[in-house]
N, C-alpha and C positions, 0 to 999 in steps of 0.2 A: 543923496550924496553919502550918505550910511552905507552903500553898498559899494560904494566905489573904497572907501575907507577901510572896510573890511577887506576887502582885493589887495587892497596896497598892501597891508601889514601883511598878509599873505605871502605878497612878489617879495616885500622884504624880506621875508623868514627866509622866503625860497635860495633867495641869492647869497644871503649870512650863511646859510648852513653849507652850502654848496662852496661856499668862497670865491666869488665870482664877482670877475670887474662888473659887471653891466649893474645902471642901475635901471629900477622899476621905474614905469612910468606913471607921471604924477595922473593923481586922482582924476582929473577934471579932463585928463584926455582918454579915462579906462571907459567901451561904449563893446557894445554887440552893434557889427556893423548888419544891413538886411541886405542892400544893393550899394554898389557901383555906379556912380554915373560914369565916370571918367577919370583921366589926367589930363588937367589942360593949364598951360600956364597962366591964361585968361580965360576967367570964368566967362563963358559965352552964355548972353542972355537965354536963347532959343532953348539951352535944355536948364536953366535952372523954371523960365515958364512952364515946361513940358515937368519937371518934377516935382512943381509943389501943384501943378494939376492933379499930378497923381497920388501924391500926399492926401489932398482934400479930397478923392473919390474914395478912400480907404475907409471903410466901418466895419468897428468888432467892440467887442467889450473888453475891459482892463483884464488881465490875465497874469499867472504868475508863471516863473522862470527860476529854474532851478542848475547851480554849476555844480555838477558834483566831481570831477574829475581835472587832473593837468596833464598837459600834454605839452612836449617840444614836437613843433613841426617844422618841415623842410621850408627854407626858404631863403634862397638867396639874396643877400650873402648874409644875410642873418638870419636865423631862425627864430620866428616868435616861440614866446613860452602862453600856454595860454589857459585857460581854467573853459572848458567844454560843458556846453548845456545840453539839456537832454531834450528828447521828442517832445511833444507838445503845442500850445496854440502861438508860438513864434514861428512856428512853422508856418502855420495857417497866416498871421502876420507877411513874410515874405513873398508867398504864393498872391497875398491881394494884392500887397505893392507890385510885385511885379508883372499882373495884369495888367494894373493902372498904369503901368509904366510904359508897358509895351503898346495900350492902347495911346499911348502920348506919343508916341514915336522912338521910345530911348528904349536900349539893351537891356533886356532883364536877366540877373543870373540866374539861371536852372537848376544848378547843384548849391545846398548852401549846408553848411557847419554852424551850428551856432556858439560863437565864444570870445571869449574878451581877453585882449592880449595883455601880459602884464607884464610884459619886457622881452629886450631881443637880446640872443646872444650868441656866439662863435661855434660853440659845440651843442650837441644834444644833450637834454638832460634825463634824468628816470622821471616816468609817469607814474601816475595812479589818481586813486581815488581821495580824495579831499572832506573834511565837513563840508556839509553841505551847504554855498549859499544861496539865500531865495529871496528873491525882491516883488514886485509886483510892478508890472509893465503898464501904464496907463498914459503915457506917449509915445511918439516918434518924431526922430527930428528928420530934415534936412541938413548936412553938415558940410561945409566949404573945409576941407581941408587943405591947405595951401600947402602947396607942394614943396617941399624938404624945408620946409619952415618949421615944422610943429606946431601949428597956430590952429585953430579951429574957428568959424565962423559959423553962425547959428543961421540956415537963410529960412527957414518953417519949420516948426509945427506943429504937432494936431493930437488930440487926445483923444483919445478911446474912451467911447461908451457916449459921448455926446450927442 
């Protein structure tokens, strides 16, 4: 949670200096998404079975992850503001889940970005490069995000190097 605390104060600088209604978003929902399962307004059993199968076929060892840069991207109708990770084994992270995914029967994204959003807002804002922050990855969750609630539900998972 140190690193999520660190991000915050960040989003907040970002938005103080900028002067900007939006606020950051709180700590406990800042995350590097890997995959998509879906939107659905009922979580359907078949693909949360089919997800934490592929959760539990995932092995790598704990690895670290590094944001060195912000970026506002397009997105309607709000644009995330986001702090961007660099190449490395979250790559290799993605690439197993979404084997395992696809060997389960579910979607796996092919193109991924890696970065943590830390507020949305109406207009673009100026990029660049950031200090640097770097945590060390040694899980992955399954996450129920409930759809325009902001709620988050933990349904698996699984840590690395086990």
């Amino acid at each position: 949670m140190q690193t999520a605390a660190v991000a915050r104060r960040l989003a907040s600088r970002f938005v103080e200096e900028a002067r900007l209604p939006e606020k950051p978003l709180r700590a406990e929902r800042l995350h590097i998404s890997l995959h998509h399962v879906g939107d659905y307004r009922r979580l359907r059993e078949k693909f949360v079975y089919a997800a934490r199968q592929a959760g539990q076929a995932v092995t790598m060892p704990p690895f670290d992850v590094t944001l060195r840069a912000a970026a506002s991207l397009d997105g309607p109708p709000r644009r995330p503001f986001v702090l961007l990770g660099e190449d490395g084994p979250v790559f290799t992270l993605h690439e197993r889940l979404g084997i395992a995914m696809s060997g389960n029967g579910l979607r796996a994204a092919r193109r991924f970005m890696p970065h943590m959003t830390l507020f949305y807002g109406a207009k673009p804002m100026s990029t660049g490069e950031i200090e640097p922050i770097r945590f060390t990855v040694r899980a992955f969750s399954l996450i129920h995000s409930k759809l325009w609630l902001t709620e988050y539900e933990t349904i698996g998972c699984w840590r690395l190097g086990d």
